[in-house]
PAKEDO-91655 format. One record per residue (C-alpha): residue number from 1; residue in one letter; z negated, x negated, y negated. Coordinates in Angstrom, 2 decimals, padded with zeros to 5 digits. Last residue first. Example, Ala and Ser with C-alpha at 12.3 -4.5 7.8 and 13.67 -1.06 7.14 Angstrom:
2
2,S,-007.14,-013.67,001.06
1,A,-007.80,-012.30,004.50
end
This chain:
364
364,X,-004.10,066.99,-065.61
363,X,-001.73,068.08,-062.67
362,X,-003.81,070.60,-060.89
361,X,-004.20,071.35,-057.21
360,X,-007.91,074.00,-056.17
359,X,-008.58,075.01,-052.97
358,X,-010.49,078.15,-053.62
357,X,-011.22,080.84,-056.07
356,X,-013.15,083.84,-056.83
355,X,-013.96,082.32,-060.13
354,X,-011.21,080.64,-062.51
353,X,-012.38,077.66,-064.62
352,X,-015.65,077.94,-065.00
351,X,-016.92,074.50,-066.56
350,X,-019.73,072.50,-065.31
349,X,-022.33,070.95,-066.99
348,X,-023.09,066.91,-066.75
347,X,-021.95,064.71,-063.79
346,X,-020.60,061.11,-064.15
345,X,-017.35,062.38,-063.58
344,X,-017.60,065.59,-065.96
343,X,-017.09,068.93,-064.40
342,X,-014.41,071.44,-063.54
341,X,-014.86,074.87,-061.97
340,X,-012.89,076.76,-059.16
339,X,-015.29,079.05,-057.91
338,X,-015.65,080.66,-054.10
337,X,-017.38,083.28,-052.64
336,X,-014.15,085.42,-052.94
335,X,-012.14,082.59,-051.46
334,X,-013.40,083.89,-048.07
333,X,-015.86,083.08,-045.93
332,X,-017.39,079.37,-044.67
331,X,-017.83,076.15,-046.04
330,X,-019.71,077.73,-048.80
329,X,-019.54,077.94,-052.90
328,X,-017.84,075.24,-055.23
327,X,-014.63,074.38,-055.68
326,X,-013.75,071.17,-057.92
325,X,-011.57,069.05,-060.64
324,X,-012.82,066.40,-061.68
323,X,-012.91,065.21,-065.31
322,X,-013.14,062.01,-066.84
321,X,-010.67,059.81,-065.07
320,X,-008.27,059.62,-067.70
319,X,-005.62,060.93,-065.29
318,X,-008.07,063.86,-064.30
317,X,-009.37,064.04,-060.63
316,X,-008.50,066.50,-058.11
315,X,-009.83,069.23,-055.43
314,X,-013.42,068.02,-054.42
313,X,-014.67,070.86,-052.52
312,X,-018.54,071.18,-053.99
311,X,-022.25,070.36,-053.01
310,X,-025.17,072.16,-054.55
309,X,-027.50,071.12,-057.62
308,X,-026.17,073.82,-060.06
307,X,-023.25,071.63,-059.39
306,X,-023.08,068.47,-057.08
305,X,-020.76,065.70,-056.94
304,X,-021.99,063.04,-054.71
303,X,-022.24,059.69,-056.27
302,X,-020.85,056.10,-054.63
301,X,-021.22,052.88,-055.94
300,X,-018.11,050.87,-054.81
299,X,-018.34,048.11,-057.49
298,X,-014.44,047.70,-057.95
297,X,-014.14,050.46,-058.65
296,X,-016.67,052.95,-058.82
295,X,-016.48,056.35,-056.40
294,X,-016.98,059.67,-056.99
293,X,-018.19,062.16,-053.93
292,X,-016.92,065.65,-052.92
291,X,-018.32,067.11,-050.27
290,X,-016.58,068.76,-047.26
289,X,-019.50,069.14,-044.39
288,X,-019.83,071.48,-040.97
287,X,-018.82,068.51,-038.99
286,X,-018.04,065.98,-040.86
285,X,-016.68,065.26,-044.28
284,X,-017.58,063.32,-047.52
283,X,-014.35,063.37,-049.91
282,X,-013.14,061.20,-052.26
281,X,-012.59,060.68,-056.08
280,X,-011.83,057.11,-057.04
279,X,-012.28,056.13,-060.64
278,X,-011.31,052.31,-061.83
277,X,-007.59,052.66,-060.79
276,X,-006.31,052.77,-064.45
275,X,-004.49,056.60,-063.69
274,X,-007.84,057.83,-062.37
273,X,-007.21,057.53,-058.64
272,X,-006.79,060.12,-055.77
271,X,-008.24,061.58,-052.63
270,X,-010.09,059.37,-050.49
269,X,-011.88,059.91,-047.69
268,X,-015.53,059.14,-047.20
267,X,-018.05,059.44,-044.56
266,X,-017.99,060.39,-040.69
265,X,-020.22,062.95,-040.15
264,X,-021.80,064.62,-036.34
263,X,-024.67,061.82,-036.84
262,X,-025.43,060.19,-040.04
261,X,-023.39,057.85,-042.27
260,X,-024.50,055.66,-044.76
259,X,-022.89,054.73,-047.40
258,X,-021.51,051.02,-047.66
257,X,-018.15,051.69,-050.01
256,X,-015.24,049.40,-051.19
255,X,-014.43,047.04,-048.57
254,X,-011.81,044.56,-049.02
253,X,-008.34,043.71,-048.39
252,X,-006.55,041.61,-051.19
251,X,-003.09,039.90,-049.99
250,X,-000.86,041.75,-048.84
249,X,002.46,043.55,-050.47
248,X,001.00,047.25,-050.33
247,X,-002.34,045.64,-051.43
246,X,-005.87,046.69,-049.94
245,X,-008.86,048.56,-050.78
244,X,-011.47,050.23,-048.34
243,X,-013.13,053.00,-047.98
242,X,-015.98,053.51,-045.24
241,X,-015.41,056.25,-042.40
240,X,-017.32,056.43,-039.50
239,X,-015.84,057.92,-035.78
238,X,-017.50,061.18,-034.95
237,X,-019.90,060.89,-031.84
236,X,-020.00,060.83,-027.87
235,X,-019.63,056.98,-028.29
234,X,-018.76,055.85,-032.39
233,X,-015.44,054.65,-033.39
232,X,-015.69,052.61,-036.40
231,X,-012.87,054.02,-039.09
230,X,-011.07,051.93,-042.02
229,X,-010.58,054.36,-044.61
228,X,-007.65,054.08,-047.75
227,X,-007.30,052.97,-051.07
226,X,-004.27,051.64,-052.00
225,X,-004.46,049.10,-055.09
224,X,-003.17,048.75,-058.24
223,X,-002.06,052.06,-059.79
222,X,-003.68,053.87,-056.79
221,X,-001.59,055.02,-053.68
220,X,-004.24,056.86,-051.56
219,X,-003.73,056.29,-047.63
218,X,-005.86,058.47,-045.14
217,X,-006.10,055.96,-042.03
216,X,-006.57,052.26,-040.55
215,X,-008.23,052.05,-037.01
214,X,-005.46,050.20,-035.30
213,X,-006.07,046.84,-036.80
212,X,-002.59,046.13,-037.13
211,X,-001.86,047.69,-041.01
210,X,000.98,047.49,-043.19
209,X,003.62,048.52,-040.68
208,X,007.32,049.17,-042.16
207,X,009.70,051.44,-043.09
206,X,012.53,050.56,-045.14
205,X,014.31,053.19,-045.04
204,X,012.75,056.55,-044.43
203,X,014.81,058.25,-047.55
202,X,011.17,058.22,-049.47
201,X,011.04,054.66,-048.88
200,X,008.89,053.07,-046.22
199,X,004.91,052.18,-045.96
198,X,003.23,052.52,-042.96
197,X,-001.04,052.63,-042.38
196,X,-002.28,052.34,-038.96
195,X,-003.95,054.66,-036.39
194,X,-004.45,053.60,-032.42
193,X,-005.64,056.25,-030.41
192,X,-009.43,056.68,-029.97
191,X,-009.65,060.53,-031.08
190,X,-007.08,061.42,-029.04
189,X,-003.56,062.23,-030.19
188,X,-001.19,059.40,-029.56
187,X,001.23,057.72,-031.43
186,X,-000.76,057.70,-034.67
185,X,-000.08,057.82,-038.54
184,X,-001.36,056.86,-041.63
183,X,001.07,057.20,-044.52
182,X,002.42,055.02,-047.89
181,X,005.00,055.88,-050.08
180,X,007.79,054.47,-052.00
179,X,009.60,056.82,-054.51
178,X,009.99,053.94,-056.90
177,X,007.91,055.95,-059.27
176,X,005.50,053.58,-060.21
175,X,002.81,055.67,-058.87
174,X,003.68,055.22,-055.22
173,X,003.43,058.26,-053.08
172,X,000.66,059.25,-050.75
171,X,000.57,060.13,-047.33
170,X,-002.58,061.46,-045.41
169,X,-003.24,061.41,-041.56
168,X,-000.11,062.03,-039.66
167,X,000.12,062.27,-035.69
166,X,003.40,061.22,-034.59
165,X,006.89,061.34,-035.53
164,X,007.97,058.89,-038.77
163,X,011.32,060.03,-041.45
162,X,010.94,064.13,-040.48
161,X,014.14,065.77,-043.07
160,X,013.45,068.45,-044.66
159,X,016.66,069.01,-047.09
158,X,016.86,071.39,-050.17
157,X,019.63,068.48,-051.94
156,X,017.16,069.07,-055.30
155,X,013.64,069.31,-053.52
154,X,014.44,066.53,-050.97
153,X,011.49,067.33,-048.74
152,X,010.24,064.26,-046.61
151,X,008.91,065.06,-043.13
150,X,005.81,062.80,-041.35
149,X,005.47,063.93,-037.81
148,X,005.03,066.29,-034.87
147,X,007.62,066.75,-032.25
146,X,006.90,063.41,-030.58
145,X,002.86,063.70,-030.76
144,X,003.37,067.19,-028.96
143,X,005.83,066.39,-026.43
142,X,004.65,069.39,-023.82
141,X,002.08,071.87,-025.60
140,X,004.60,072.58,-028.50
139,X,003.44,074.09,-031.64
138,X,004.31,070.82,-033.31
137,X,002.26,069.48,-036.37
136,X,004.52,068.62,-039.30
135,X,003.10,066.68,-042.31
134,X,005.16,066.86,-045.44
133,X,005.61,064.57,-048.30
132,X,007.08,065.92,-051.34
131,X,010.01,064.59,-052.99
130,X,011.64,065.14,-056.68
129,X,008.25,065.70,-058.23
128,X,008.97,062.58,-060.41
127,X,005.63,061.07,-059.73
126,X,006.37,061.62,-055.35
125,X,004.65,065.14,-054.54
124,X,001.83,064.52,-051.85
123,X,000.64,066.22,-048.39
122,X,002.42,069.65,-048.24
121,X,001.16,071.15,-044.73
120,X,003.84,072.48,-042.39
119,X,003.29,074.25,-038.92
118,X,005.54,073.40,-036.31
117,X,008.12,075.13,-034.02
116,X,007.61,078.91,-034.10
115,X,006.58,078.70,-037.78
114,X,009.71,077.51,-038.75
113,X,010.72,075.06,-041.42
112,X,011.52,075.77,-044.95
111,X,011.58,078.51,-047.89
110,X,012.24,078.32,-051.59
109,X,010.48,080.89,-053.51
108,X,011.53,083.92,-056.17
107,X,009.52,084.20,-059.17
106,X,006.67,082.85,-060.95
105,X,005.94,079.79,-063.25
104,X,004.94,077.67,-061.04
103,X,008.27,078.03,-059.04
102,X,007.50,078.19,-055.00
101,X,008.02,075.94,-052.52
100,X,007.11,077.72,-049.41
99,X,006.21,076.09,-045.73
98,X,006.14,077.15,-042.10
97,X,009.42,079.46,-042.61
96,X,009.39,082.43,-040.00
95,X,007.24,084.18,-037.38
94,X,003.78,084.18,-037.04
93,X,002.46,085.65,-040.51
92,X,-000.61,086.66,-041.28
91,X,-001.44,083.85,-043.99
90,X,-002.86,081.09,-041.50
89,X,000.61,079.59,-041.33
88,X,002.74,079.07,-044.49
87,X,001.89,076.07,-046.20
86,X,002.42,075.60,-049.57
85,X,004.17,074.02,-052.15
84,X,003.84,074.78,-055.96
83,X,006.91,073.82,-058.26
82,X,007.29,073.61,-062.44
81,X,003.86,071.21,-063.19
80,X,006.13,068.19,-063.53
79,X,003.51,066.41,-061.23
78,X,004.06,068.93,-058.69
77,X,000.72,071.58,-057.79
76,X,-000.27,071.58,-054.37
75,X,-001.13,074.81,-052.26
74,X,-003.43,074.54,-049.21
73,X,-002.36,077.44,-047.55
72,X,-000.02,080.40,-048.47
71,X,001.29,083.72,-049.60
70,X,002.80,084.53,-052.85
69,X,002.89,083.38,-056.02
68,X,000.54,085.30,-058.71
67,X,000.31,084.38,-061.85
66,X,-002.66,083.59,-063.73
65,X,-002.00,083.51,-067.78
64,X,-004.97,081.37,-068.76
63,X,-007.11,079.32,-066.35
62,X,-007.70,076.65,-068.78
61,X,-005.25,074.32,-066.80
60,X,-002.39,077.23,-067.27
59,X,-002.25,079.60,-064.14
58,X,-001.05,079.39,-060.52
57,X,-001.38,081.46,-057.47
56,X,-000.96,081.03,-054.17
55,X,-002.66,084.33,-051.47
54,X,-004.62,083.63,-048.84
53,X,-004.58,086.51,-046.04
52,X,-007.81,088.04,-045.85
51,X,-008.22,091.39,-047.94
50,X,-010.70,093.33,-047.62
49,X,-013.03,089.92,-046.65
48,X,-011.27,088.21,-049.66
47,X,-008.68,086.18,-050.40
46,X,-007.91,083.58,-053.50
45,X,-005.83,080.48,-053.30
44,X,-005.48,077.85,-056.21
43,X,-002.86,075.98,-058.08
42,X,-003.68,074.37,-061.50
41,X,-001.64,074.11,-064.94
40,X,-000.78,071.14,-067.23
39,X,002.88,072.42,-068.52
38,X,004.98,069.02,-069.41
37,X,005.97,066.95,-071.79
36,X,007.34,063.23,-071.21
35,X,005.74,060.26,-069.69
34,X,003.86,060.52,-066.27
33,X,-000.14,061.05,-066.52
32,X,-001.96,059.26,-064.73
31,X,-002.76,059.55,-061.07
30,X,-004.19,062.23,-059.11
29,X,-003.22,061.12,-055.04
28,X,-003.23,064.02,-052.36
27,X,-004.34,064.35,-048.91
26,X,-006.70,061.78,-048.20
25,X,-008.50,064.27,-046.07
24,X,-006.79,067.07,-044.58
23,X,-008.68,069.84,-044.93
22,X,-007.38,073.42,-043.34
21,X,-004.27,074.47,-042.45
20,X,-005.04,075.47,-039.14
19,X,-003.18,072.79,-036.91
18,X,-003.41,070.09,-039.33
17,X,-007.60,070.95,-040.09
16,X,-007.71,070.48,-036.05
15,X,-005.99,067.21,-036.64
14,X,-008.22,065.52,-039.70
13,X,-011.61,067.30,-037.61
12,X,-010.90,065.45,-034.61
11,X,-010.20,062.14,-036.87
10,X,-013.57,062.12,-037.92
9,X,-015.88,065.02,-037.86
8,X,-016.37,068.75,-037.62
7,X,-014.35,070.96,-039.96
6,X,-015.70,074.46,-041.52
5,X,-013.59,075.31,-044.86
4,X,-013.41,074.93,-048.72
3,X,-009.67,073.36,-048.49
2,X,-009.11,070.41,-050.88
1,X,-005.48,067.30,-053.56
end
């Protein structure tokens, strides 16, 4: 749940990335597996300098049988492996839906929101792939923070429905399938406005504050605890990042990770869980930077994922934990310089997986 793209740092970079499309760290949760067969395949993006609007496509977990989608940004696979959202700006178009659902397995997509109003970028698929959270960010210059938000997507009534306005950054769902999930979200949009985590059902009931420190952001739901960063502010500089654990119910809250963080970065963000909670994958970013890192829980050593001794996109992490899944080539260009490759956790040779490829969702 990883865009292979420019950003600079902190919570600057987390709404820019909303407005194009781009990174949004913390954005989706790998868990186990969920009971019952199902199709493990991956989402990607290609494009190239002829031809620059991304294109969605999907293919089996090996690669095999690629089909092509349709346009779109930031795609992400449902746990079921049958849908693949994606957002709609950034792909040449300026008028029309702001986000696609489209079937996996090919054919004719669902459509919803409006590009004239707010863009759309799919955040997390609740277990049961009935719900996917959406973040909205509003076109408008006037009442910006009010029309953005946090949108739920009924996939079988077909309704969008926002359930929090603000600034969003990250939602994830519950694991148990109780179609809970968790969000950060601010009521302002400068870099020092206050952030804190929310938990409410996936109807919008039930919502309530889990956080008061106002600095709380980019929420993974593991099977035990939610990971999630805790920022410093910095003067004249990106905020820091360091991950931290915490109960939905109270209790436990503890730092995970102690990296160190240079200028013009902020650190880690989560992105999701090995399905026993002892494997976090997360992402380094800044200004410039999207790494992927692995994380130890509960000792918080931290490892950044490198191949042929370069950094990579950290796109998703296997419910056993032992595989990530990852895009390597640059920050900047097209897909074309891209790879989508998987590699061991605690490192070891890589696997091609589909080259000239980017942004890389998977359900394994």
């Amino acid at each position: 749940m990883l865009a292979a793209m420019s950003l600079p740092g902190g919570r600057r970079a987390v709404l820019a990335a909303a407005v194009l499309l781009a990174l949004v760290a913390g954005a989706q949760a790998a868990v186990a597996r969920q009971d019952g067969p199902r199709p493990s395949r991956i989402a990607f993006v290609t494009s190239s300098a002829a031809h620059p609007d991304p294109q969605v496509w999907s293919a089996l977990v090996d690669g095999a049988e690629p089909r092509l989608l349709g346009p779109g940004q930031q795609p992400l696979l449902a746990p079921d492996g049958q849908s693949v959202a994606a957002g709609l700006f950034g792909t040449g178009m300026e008028k029309g839906p702001s986000l696609a659902l489209y079937p996996a397995s090919g054919g004719s997509p669902r459509s919803f929101g409006n590009l004239s109003r707010q863009s759309a970028t799919a955040l997390a698929w609740s277990p049961d792939s009935r719900y996917l959270a959406v973040m909205l960010v509003s076109t408008a210059v006037k009442g910006f923070v009010k029309k953005s938000g946090l949108a739920i997507l009924d996939t079988t009534t077909g309704s969008l429905r926002t359930i929090a306005a603000g600034i969003v950054y990250g939602a994830s769902f519950a694991p148990d399938g109780a179609d809970r999930l968790v969000f950060g979200l601010a009521h302002g949009q400068s870099l020092a406005a206050p952030v804190n985590l929310y938990v409410a059902e996936a109807s919008g009931a039930g919502l309530k504050r889990l956080t008061r420190d106002g600095r709380s952001l980019d929420p993974v739901w593991g099977p035990k605890l939610i990971a999630y960063d805790r920022e410093r502010l910095r003067r004249n500089d990106a905020p820091v990042y360091q991950i931290w654990l915490r109960r939905d119910g109270g209790g436990i809250v503890r730092r995970l990770t102690s990296i160190r963080v240079r200028s013009l970065v902020s650190g880690l963000t989560p992105i999701g869980f090995s399905g026993n909670g002892s494997r976090l994958l997360a992402e380094f970013v800044g200004q410039d930077t999207s790494e992927a890192w692995t994380v130890q829980v509960p000792s918080g050593r931290a490892r950044r994922v490198t191949v042929n001794r370069r950094p990579v996109v950290g796109g998703g992490i296997s419910g056993d934990g032992s595989i990530l899944l990852v895009a390597e080539g640059g920050l900047e260009g097209p897909a074309s310089g891209d790879n989508v490759v998987t590699v061991p956790f605690g490192g070891g040779a890589p696997k091609l997986v589909i080259a000239h490829a980017a942004q890389p969702s998977w359900n394994e």
